[in-house]
N, C-alpha and C positions, 0 to 999 in steps of 0.2 A: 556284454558287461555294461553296466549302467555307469551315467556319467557321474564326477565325483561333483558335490554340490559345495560350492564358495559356506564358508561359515556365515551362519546369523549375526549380526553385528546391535547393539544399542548405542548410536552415536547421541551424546547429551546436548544441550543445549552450552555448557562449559566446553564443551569439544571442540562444537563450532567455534565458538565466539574465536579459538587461538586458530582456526587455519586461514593462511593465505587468499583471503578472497575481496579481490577488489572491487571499486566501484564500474571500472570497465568488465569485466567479466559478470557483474550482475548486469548491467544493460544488455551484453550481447548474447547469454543466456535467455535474458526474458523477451526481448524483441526474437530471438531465433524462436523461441516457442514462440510466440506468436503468431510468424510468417507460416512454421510449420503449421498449424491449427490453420490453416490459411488456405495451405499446397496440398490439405488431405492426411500430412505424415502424422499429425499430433491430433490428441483428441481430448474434450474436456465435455462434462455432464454441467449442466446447469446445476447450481447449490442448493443442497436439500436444507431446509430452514426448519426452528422451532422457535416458539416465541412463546414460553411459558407464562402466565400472568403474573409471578412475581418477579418479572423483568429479567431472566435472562435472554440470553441469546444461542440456540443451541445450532450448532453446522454442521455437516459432513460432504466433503468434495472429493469428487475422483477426476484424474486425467493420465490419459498416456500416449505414449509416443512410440515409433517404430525404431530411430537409429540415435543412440543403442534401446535398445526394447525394455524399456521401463514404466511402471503402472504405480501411482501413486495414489494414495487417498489417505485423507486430513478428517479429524473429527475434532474439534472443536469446542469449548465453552466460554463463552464470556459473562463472567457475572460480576455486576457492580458492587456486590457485596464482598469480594472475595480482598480487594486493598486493604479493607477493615479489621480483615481477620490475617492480614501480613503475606498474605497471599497475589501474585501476579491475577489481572483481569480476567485476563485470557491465556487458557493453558491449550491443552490436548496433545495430541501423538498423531503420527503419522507414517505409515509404514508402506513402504518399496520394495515393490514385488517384479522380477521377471516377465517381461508381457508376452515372452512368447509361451513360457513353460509356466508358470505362477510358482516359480520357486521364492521365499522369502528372503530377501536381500538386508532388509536392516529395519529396524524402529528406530525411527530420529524425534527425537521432543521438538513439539511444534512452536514454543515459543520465538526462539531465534528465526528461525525462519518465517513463520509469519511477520514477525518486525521487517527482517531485509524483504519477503517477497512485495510486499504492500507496498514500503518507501521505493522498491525497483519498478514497479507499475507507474508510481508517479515520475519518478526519473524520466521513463520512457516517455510518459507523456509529454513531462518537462521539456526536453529534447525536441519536440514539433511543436509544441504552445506556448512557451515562455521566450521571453526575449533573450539574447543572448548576450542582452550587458550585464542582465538583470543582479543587482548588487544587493538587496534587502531584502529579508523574509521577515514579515510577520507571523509568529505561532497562536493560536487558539488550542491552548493544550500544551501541556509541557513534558508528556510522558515518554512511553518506549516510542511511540513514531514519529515525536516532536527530536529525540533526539537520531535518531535514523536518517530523516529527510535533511537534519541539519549536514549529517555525514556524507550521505548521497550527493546533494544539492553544490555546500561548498567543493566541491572537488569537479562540477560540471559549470560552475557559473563562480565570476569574481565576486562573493560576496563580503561586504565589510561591515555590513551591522545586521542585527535582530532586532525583534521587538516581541516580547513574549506578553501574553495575560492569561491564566489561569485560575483555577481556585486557589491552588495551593501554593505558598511563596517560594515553599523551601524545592520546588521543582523547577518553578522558574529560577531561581539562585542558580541551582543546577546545570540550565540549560544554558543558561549566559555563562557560566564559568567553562562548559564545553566548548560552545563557541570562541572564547578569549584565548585557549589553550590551540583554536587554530589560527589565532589574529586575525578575530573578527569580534568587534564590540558587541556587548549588549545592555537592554533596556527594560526594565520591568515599566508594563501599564497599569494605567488603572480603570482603563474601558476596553472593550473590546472592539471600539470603533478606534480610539488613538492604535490600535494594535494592526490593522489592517489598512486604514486609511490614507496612506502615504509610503508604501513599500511595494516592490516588483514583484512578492509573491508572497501567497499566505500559504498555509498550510492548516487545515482544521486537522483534530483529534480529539475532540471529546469523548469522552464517557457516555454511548448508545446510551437515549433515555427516551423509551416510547411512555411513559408514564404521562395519564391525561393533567397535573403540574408542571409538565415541561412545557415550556415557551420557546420558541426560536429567536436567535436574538443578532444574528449577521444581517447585514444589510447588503447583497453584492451592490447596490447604487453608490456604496460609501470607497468602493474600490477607484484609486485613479486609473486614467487613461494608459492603457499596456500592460495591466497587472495579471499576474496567472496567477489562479486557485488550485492548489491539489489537496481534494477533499475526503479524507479516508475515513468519515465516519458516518459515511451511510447520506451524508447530505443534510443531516439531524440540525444542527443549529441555525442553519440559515433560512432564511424566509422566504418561504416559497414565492408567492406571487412575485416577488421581488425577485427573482431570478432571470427576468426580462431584461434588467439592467446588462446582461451580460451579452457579448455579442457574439461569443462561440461556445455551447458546454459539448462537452465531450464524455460518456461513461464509458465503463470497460467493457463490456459486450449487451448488443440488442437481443440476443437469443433468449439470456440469463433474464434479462430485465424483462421480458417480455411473461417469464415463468413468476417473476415476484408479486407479492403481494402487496407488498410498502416499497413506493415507488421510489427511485432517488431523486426525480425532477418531472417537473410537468412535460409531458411527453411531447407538445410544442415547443420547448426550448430546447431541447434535444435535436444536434445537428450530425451526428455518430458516434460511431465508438474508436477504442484503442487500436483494434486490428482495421478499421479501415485508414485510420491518422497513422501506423506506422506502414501499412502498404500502399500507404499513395493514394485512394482513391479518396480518403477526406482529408480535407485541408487542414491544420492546427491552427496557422496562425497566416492570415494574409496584408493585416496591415498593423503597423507597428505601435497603432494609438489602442485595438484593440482589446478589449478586458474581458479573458478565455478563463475557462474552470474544466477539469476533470475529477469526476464525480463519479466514485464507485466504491463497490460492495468486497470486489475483489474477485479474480474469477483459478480456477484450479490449476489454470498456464502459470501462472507465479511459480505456486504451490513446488509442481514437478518440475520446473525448470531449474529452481535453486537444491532442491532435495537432491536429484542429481546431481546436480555439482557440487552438494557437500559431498556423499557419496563419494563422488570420484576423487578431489581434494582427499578425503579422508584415505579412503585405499592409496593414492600417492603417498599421503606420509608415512603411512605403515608399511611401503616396500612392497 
């Protein structure tokens, strides 16, 4: 007799947003994928890329793991045109499949999840790089990750103010009215160096623009002494050469990076990645004047670690 197979499920991205999931459960979620991709149990493909010349950004990721046996994989689009048309940046799907049998377990919209899995990678980082008094974030970007990291972040570190610059005002409006709503002030700039230059931590998010008009315009030298960077947008704005000013960067896996074609940092400033700074072997952070950055693309460990635990949240709440 054949075994009876769990029903198909489409969890939305509205579905997520109301289950139970905090900001400790996304840490030990994505650090346990981590250590597993570590121990051999978990397993992640380097990110297959497209980079069409009218400036999208096309992805597809796969990872999985043995306990409990699940296989995920994310496809991905980011197009800078898509805000214009009322449309989110970055959409696609993602579906969770059985890794031992390849039964189909669910299709989850990849927007919410790509938001928490990105802001939890930085978390993680946060957690060995960033100081732990640390009370200020500067944002560069005010969007879905500017408000993410803001969520993340406050709930791991005392913070009491912001400082946002963006293009757009009524984002920034936004994001300082989220922050106040946790009593924590905020601050609209009107440079992007006042926005970075005197806070514990920044946070970029811009809008990927490999277009031969885009300019770099961060300065890490402008960082003071102890500041952490968590920089989810490829490493795009900031000035390369100038990435020496830093005295620890850190990205998310050397494997990955090693497959890419558009680098996140000069491969001399690079002193590891997330899975060696969460298992010990690289250091995050060793003196407290230090000014550290974690800089990545994003790697499938995110991905599967949170999809499963909507997954499972979700079957909780349906009994």
């Amino acid at each position: 007799m054949s075994a009876i197979k769990q029903p198909f499920v489409h969890i939305t991205d509205d579905i997520m947003a109301d289950l139970p999931i905090s900001t400790a459960a996304v840490l030990r979620v994505t650090e346990a994928a981590i250590r597993g991709r570590d121990a051999g149990t978990v397993w992640a493909a380097p990110k297959a890329t497209i980079f069409p010349p009218d400036g999208r950004y096309l992805m597809a990721a796969l990872a999985g793991q043995n306990d409990p046996p699940y296989l995920v994989t994310k496809t991905v689009v980011l197009n800078p045109a898509n805000p214009g048309k009322g449309l989110p940046q970055i959409d696609g799907v993602i579906s969770l499949v059985d890794a031992e049998t390849g039964h189909p377990k669910a299709i989850l919209d990849a927007g919410w999840i790509t938001g928490i899995r990105t802001a939890g990678a930085s978390a993680a980082a946060a957690r060995h790089m960033a100081r732990k008094d640390a009370a200020s974030i500067g944002f560069i970007g005010a969007g879905v990750q500017a408000h993410w990291h803001l969520r993340l972040f406050s709930d791991m570190f005392p913070i009491k103010h912001i400082r946002t610059f963006s293009r757009g005002r009524a984002k920034q409006e936004a994001l300082c009215a989220e922050a106040e709503k946790r009593g924590i002030s905020g601050e609209i700039c009107s440079s992007a160096e006042a926005a970075i230059s005197d806070v514990d931590m920044i946070v970029t998010s811009i809008t990927v623009d490999y277009s031969p008009e885009f300019r770099p315009f961060l300065d890490a030298g402008c960082l003071k002494p102890g500041a952490f960077a968590a920089v989810t947008d490829l490493g795009v704005p900031w000035i390369k050469d100038r990435l020496v000013a830093l005295d620890r960067v850190i990205i998310d896996d050397l494997e990955q990076e090693a497959a890419m074609e558009k680098k996140l940092a000069p491969q001399d400033v690079v002193q590891g990645d997330l899975t060696g700074v969460v298992c010990g072997r690289v250091s995050g952070r060793e003196q407290e004047q230090e000014r550290t950055a974690f800089i990545f693309r994003g790697v499938p460990l995110g991905d599967l670690a949170l999809s499963v635990l909507v997954y499972e949240k979700y079957r909780e709440a349906r009994g």
